[in-house]
C-alpha positions in Angstrom: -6.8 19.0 -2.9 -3.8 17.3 -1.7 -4.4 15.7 1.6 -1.1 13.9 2.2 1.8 12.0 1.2 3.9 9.5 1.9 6.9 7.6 0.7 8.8 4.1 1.7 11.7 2.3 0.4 11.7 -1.5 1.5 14.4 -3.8 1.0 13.8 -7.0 -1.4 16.2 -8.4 0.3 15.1 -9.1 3.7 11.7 -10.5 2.1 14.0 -12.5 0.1 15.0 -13.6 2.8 12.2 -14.5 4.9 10.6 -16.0 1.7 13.8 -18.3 1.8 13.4 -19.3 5.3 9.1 -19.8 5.6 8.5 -19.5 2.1 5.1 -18.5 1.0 3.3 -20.0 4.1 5.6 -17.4 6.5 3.7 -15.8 8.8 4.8 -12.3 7.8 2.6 -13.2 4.2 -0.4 -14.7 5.4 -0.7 -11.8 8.2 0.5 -9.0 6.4 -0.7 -9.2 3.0 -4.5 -9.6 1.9 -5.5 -12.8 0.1 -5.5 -11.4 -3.7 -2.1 -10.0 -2.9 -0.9 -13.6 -1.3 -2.6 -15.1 -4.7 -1.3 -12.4 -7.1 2.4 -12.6 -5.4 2.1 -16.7 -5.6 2.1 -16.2 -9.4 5.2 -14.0 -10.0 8.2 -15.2 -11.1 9.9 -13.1 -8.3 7.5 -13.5 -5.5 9.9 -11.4 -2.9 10.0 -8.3 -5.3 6.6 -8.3 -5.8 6.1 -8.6 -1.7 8.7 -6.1 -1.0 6.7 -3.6 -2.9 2.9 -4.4 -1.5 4.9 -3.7 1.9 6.4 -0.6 0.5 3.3 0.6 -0.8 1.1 0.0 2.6 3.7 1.9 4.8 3.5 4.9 2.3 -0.4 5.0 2.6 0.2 4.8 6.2 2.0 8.2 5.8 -0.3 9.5 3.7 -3.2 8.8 5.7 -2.7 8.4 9.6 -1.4 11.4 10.5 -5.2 12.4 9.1 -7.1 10.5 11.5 -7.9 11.6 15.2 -6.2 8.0 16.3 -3.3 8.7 13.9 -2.9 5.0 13.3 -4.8 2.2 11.7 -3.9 -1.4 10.7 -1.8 -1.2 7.6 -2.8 -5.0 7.0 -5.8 -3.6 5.2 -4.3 -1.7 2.4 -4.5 -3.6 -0.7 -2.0 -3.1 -3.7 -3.3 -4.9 -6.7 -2.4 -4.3 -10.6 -4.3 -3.1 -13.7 -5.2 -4.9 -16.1 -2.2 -2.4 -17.7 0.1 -3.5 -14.9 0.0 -0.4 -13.2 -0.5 -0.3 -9.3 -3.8 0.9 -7.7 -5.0 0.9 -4.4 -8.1 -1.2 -3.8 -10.1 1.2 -1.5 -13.3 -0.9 -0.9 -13.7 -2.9 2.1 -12.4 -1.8 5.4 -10.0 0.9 3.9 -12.7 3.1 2.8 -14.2 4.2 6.4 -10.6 5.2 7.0 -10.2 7.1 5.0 -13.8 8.5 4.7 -12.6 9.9 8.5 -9.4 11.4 7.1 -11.5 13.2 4.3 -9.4 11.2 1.3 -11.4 10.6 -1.5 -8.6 8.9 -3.8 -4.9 7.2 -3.4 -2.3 8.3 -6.4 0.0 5.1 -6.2 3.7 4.6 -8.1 5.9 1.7 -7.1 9.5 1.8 -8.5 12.5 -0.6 -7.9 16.2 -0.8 -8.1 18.8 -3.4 -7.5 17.5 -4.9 -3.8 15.4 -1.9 -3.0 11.6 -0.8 -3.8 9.8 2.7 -3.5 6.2 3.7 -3.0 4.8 7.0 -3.0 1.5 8.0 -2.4 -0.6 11.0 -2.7 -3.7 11.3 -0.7 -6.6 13.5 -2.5 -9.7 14.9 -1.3 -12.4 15.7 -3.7 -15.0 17.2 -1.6 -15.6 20.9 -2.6 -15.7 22.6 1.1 -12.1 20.8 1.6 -11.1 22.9 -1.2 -12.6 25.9 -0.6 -15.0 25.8 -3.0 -18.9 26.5 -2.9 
């Protein structure tokens, strides 16, 4: 069962442009992004793009999830966008994303990251497995 969605566009160009200024050692990267994403974005040829869409992709599981959760927040500096060994996105849910959402009753994030000229889009759907969320006995 669908449990949410959620959906962000991000602009490459103002990580660009704090990439420019700080570089890799910017505050904004070392306290927003996890250490396998600071690693895995250290080793693209465009490290901005690939930044600019691990932002994009924890302000749509924000979406997807908070409005789920009795707080209705969390700290989005714990969602973790990694790649396949395909290249496709996935969100790593172990750690201290899973009691989150655990509470919100999400079983598994659905993930796509697409981008064009100086702008990137996540979506995410939130799905809950559990068979009394769906109705079933």
């Amino acid at each position: 069962m669908i449990k949410g969605i959620g959906v962000d566009t991000t602009k490459i160009c103002d990580i660009s442009r704090i990439m420019e200024e700080e570089g890799l050692s910017s505050s904004f990267i070392r306290y927003t992004f996890t250490q396998a994403e600071q690693l895995e974005g250290a080793e693209r040829p465009q490290p901005a793009d690939y930044f600019a869409s691990r932002f994009a992709a924890k302000e749509a599981v924000f979406k997807a999830v908070a409005r789920l959760l009795p707080e209705k927040t969390f700290d989005l500096r714990i969602v973790e966008t990694l790649n396949a060994e395909d290249g496709s996105p996935y969100v790593n849910i172990d750690g201290k994303l899973r009691p989150i959402l655990d509470s919100a009753g999400i079983d598994v994030l659905h993930i796509s990251i697409t981008s064009e000229d100086d702008r990137v889009t996540a979506f995410v759907i939130s799905e809950s497995k559990r068979p009394e969320e769906n109705g079933i006995n």
